[in-house]
C-alpha positions in Angstrom: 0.0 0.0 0.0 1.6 3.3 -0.7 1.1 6.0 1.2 0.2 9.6 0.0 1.5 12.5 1.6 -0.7 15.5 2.5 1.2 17.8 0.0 0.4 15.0 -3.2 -3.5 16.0 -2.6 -4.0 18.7 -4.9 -7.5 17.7 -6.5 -10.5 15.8 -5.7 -8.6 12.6 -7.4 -5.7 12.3 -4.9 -7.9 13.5 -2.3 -10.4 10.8 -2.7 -7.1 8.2 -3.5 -5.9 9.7 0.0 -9.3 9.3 1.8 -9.2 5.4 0.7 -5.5 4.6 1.5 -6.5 6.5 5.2 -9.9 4.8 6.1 -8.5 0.9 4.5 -5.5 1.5 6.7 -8.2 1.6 10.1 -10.3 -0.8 8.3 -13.4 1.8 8.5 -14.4 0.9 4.6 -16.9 -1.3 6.4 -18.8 1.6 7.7 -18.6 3.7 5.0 -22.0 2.9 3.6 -23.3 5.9 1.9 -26.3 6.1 4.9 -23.7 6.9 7.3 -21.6 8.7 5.1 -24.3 11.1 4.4 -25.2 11.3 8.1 -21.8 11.8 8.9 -21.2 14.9 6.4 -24.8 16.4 7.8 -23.5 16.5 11.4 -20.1 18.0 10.1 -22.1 20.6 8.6 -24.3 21.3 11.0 -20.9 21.6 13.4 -19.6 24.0 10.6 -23.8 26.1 10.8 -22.8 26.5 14.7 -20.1 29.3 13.9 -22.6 31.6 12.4 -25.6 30.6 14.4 -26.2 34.3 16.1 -23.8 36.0 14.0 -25.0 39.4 12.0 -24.3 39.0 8.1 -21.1 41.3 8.8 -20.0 38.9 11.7 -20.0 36.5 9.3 -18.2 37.6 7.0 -14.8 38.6 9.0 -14.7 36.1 11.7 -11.2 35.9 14.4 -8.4 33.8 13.1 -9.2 31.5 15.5 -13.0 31.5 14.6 -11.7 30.9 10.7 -9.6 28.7 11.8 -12.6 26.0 13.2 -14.7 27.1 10.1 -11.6 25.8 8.3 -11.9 22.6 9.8 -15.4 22.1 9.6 -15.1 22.8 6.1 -12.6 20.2 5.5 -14.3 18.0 7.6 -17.6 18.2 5.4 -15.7 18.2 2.3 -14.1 15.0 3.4 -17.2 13.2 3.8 -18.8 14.1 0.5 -15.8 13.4 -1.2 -16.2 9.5 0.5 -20.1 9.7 0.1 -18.9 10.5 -3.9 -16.7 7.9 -3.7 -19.0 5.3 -2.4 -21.2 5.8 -5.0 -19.5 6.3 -7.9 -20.4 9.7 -8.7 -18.1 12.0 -10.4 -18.2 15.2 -8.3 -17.1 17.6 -11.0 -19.1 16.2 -13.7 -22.1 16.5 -11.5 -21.3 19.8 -10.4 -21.0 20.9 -14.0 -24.4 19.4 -14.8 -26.4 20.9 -12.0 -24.5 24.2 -13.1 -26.0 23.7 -16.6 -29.8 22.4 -14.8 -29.4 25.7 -12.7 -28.8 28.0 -15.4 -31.7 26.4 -17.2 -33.9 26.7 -14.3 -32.6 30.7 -13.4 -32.0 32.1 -16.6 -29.8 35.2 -15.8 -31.6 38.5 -16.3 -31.2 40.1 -20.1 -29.9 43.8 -20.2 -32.2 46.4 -21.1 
């Protein structure tokens, strides 16, 4: 098994690659069922909703370094488990991104100049 160094991550490919190597090493694949995955990533996010809970909209928007900090993590942590929910599913997330970009744009057509 190789093992992938934090700097090698640079896309959602090695990061996913990375995510694999790190959960078979614990033997955690076994859990990673895309039910708790998803409930996994929802709790993450809800950790991540926490920092701007009573926050004004310009609270929000320059938090403390140690505030950014957490969000930071939060972040990753949520990222993380889409990435494995992806994963477990076989869904491209860029492709579907890209799609639902297109779906969107069909759905709210940007306003035409006057």
């Amino acid at each position: 098994m190789t093992t992938i160094t934090p700097t090698a991550i640079t896309d959602l490919v090695s990061l996913r690659d990375a995510l694999r190597e790190f959960a078979a090493a614990r033997d955690w694949r076994q859990y990673h069922t895309p039910k708790n995955l998803a409930m996994a990533m929802i709790v993450e996010a809800a950790e991540l909703v926490e920092h701007f809970q009573w926050a004004t909209p310009e609270e929000s928007l320059t938090p403390s370094a140690e505030k950014l900090g957490e969000i930071r993590d939060e972040v990753a942590d949520t990222l993380i488990y889409l990435v494995e929910l992806a994963d477990a599913l076989d869904i491209d997330l860029i492709a579907a991104a890209r799609d639902k970009i297109v779906k969107n744009a069909i759905k709210y057509p940007a306003p035409t100049p006057t």
